[in-house]
C-alpha positions as CSV (number, residue, x, y, z in Angstrom):
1,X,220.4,241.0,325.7
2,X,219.5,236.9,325.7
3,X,218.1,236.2,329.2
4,X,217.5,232.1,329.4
5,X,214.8,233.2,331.7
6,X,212.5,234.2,329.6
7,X,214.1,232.2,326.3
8,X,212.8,229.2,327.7
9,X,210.0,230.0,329.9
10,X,211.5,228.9,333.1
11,X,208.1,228.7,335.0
12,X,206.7,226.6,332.4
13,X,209.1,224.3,332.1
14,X,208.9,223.9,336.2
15,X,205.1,223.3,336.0
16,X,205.3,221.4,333.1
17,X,207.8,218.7,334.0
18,X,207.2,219.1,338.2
19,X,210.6,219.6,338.7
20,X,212.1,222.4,341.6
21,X,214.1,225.0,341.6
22,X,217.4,223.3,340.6
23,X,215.8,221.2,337.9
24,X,214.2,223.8,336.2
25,X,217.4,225.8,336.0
26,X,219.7,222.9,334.9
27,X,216.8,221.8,332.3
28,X,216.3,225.5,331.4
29,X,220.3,225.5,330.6
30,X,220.1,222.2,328.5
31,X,217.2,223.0,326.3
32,X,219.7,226.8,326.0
33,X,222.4,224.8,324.9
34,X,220.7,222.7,322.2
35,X,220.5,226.3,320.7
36,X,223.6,228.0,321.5
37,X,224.8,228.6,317.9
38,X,222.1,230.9,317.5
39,X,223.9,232.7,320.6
40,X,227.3,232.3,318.6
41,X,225.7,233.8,314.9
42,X,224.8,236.4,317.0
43,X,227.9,237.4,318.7
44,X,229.7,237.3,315.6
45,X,227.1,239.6,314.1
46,X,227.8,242.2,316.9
47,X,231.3,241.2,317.3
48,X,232.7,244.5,315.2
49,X,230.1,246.8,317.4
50,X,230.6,245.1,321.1
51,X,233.8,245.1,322.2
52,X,232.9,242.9,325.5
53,X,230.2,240.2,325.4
54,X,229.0,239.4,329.3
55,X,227.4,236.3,330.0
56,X,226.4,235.6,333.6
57,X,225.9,232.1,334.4
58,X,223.4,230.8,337.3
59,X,224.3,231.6,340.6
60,X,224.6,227.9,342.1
61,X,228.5,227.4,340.5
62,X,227.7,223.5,340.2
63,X,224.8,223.9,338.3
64,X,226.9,225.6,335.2
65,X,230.9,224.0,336.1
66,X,229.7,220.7,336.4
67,X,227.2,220.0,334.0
68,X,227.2,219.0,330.2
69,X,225.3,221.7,329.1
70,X,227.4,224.4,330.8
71,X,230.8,222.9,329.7
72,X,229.3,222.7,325.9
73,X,228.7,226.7,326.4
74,X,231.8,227.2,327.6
75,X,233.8,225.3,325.0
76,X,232.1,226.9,322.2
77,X,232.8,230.5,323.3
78,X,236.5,229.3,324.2
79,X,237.2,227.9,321.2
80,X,236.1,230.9,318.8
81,X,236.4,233.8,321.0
82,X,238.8,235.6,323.5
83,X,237.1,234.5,326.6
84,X,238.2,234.7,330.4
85,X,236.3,233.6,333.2
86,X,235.5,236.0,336.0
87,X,234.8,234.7,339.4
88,X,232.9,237.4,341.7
89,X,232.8,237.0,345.5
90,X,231.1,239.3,348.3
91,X,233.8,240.2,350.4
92,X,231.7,241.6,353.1
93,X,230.7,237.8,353.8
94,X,234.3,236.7,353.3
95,X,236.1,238.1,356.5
96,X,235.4,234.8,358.1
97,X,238.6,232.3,357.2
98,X,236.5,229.4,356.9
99,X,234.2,231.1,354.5
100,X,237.2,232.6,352.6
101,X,238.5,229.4,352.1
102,X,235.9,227.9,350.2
103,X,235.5,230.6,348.0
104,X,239.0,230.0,347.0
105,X,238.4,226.3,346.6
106,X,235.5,227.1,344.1
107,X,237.4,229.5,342.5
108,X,240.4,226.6,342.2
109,X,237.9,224.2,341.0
110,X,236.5,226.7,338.2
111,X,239.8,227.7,337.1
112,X,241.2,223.8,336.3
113,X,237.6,223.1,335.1
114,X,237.4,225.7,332.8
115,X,240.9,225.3,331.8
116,X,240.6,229.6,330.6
117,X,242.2,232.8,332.0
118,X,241.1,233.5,335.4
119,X,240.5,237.0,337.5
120,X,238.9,236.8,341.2
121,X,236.9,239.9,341.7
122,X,236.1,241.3,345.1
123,X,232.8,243.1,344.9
124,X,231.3,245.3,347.7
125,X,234.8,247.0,348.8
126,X,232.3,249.9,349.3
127,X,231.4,248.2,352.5
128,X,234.7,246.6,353.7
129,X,238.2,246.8,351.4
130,X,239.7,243.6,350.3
131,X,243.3,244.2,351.7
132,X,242.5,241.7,354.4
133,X,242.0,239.0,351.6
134,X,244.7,239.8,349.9
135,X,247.3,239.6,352.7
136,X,245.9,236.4,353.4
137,X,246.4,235.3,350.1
138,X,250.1,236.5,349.8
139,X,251.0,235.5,353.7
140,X,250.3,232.3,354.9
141,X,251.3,233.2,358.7
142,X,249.2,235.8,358.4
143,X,246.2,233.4,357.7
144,X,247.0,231.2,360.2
145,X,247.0,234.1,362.8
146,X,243.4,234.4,361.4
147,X,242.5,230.6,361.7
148,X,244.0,230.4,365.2
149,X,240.7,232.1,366.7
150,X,238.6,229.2,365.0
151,X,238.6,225.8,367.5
152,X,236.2,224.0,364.8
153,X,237.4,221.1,363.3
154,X,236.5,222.7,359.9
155,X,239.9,225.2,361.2
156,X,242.0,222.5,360.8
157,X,240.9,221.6,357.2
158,X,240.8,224.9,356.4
159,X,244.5,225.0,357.7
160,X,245.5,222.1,355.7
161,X,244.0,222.9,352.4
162,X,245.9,226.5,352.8
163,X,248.9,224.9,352.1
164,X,247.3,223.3,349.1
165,X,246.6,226.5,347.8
166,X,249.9,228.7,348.1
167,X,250.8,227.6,344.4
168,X,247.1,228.8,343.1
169,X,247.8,231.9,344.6
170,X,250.9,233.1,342.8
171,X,249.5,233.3,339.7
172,X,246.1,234.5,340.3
173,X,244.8,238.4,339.1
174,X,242.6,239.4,341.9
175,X,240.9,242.9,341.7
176,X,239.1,244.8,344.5
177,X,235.9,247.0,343.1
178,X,232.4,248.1,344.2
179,X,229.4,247.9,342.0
180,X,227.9,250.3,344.1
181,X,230.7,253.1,343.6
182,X,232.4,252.3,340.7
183,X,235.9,251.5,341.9
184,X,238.3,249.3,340.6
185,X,236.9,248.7,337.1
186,X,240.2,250.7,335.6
187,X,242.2,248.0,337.4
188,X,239.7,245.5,336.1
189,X,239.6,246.3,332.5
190,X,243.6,246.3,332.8
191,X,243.9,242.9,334.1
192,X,240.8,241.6,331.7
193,X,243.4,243.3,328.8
194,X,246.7,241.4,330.1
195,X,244.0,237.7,330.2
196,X,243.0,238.6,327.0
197,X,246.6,238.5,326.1
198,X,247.1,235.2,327.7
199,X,244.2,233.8,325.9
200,X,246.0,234.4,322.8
201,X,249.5,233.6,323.2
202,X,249.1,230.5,325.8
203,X,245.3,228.9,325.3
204,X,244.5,230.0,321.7
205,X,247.4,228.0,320.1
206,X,246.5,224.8,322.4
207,X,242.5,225.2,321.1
208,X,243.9,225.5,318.0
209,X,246.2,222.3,318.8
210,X,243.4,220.3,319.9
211,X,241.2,221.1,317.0
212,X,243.7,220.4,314.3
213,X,243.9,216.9,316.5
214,X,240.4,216.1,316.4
215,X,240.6,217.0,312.7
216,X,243.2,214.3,312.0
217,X,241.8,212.1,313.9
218,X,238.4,212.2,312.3
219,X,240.4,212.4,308.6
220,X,242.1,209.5,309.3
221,X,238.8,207.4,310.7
222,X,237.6,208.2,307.6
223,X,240.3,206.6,305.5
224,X,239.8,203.7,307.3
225,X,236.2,203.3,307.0
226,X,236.7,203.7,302.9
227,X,239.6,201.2,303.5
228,X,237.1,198.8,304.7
229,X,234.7,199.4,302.3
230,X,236.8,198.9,299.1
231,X,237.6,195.5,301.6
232,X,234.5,194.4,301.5
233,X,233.5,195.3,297.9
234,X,236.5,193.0,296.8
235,X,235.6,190.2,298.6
236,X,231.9,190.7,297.1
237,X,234.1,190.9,293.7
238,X,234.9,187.1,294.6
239,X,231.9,185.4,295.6
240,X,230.7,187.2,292.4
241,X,233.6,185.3,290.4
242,X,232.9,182.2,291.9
243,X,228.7,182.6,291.9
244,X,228.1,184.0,288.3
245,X,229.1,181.7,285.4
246,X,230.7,183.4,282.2
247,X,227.1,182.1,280.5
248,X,225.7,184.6,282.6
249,X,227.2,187.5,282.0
250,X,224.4,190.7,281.5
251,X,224.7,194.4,280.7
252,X,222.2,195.8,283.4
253,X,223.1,197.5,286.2
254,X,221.8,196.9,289.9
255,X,219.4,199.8,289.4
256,X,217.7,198.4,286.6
257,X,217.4,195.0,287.9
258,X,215.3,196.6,290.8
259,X,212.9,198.3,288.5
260,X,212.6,195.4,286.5
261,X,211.5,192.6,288.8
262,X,208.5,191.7,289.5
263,X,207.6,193.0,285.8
264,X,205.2,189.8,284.7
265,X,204.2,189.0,281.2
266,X,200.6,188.9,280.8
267,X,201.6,184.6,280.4
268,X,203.5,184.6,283.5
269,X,200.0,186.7,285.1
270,X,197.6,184.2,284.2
271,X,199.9,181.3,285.8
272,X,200.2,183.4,289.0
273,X,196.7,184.3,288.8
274,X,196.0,180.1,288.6
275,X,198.3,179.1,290.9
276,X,196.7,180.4,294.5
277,X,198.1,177.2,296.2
278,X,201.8,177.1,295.2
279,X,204.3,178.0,298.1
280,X,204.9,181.8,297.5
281,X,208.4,181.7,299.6
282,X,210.1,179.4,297.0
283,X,208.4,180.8,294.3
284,X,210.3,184.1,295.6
285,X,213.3,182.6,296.3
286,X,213.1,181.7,292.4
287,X,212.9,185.2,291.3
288,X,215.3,186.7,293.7
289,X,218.0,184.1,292.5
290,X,218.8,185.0,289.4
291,X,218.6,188.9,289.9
292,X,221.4,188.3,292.7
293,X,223.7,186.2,290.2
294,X,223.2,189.2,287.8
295,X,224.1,191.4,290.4
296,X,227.1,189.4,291.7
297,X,228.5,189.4,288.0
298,X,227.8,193.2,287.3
299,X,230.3,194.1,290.8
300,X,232.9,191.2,289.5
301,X,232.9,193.0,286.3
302,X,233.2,196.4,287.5
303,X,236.1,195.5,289.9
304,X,237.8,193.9,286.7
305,X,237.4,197.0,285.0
306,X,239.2,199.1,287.6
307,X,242.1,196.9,288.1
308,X,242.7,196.7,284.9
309,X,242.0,200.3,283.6
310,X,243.9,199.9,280.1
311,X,240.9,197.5,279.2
């Protein structure tokens, strides 16, 4: 049981960075997500002993849909798990058209944001049953009937975006229960079993597409970067060609040219030790130019030795 509550300290991170209550939730969730593969080792360690894993995002739906953090969550579970999103609405505050409505158009948004299986659950049928919902969700008429008693110029949207809707309707699970009483969770389980089915035959395959996509794609950048490189070491091979005479030909690598400068004689320390007032950037220049013409000619001669291998 992971509660992000108390994993990050929710209070303290309020206080500490002055932020409300929106903030501290959507800065809670982004510091969460910066270790969610600890979440995922652990679901796969319980995955033989759990046969459902629950996780119940924040109550404001835009603070988990729409950000970063709550799309990197639900990505990760998507891609290596079965997972279906279940969208619970009180249906004791829903009897209102208008209200209903927007509940749908969340639910819409979730469903083509989320891109997963989908199952509305109406909670609290203890209190009022969810047939009215339903009817309006399979009979339009019937929803206009209950839209006709509204004069608000929020009706008339309402109205319009109905029609919008009638596709997203056809192919949605919706399931009635109470929390309270425990009915409906047969019918739930049942419909969670036939998204679970889904998941595999319909999304699974396209994660699986997608994946072996970004795979390619990241195979075949790196091709290209090595393509570049060996581009750029033969054009090194030819200023090399052109730079180092075949007087100056020497067997050490660029490694021991490193470790070797800068290596006086005890001569060549008393003349540095003398000469306080010579100009120390040419005198550099000096060293550094015959340790790059050795190192021009040791790449010219090892790109001669692999295009010609037999030698």
């Amino acid at each position: 049981n992971l509660w992000v509550y108390i994993t990050i300290c929710f209070p303290k991170r309020s206080t500490r960075y002055g932020l409300g209550p929106n903030g501290g939730i959507v800065t809670s969730l982004n510091l969460f997500a910066t270790r969610f593969d600890q979440v995922m080792k652990f679901i796969e360690k319980r995955q033989n002993a759990s046969k459902y894993v629950i996780i119940d995002t924040p109550g404001q739906i835009e603070v988990f849909t729409w950000s970063a953090s709550g799309t990197i969550i639900t990505e990760a579970l998507a891609s290596s798990f079965p997972s279906v999103v279940v969208y619970v609405m009180d249906t004791s505050r829903s009897t209102n058209p208008i209200t209903f409505m927007s509940n749908m158009l969340y639910a819409c948004s979730i469903l083509y944001k989320t891109k997963l299986p989908f199952i509305v659950v109406m909670n609290k049928t203890d209190i009022i049953d969810h047939s009215f919902a339903v009817e309006w969700m399979q009979d339009f008429e019937a929803f206009q009937d209950a839209l006709n008693q509204e004069t608000s110029y929020v009706s008339n949207l309402t109205r319009s975006m109905s029609l919008v809707l009638d596709e997203f309707y056809s192919s949605l699970k919706v399931v009635g229960v109470s929390a309270v009483l425990g009915t409906g969770l047969d019918e739930f389980f049942v419909q969670l079993s036939k998204a679970v089915d889904e998941y595999e035959r319909e999304y699974r395959p396209e994660y699986e597409r997608l994946r072996k996509t970004l795979e390619e794609a990241q195979e075949k950048q790196k091709r290209e970067q090595l393509e570049h490189l060996w581009k750029d070491m033969g054009s090194v091979c030819v200023q090399g060609s052109t730079l180092a005479g075949p007087d100056d030909a020497s067997a050490m690598g660029p490694s021991e040219l490193i470790l070797t400068r800068g290596t006086l004689s005890e001569e060549e320390e008393e003349r540095e030790s003398d000469t306080d007032d010579i100009d120390h950037e040419v005198t550099e220049e000096s060293h550094e130019e015959p340790a790059f013409r050795n190192f021009m000619q040791d790449m010219r001669m090892k790109c001669q030795r692999k295009s010609n291998p037999k030698e």
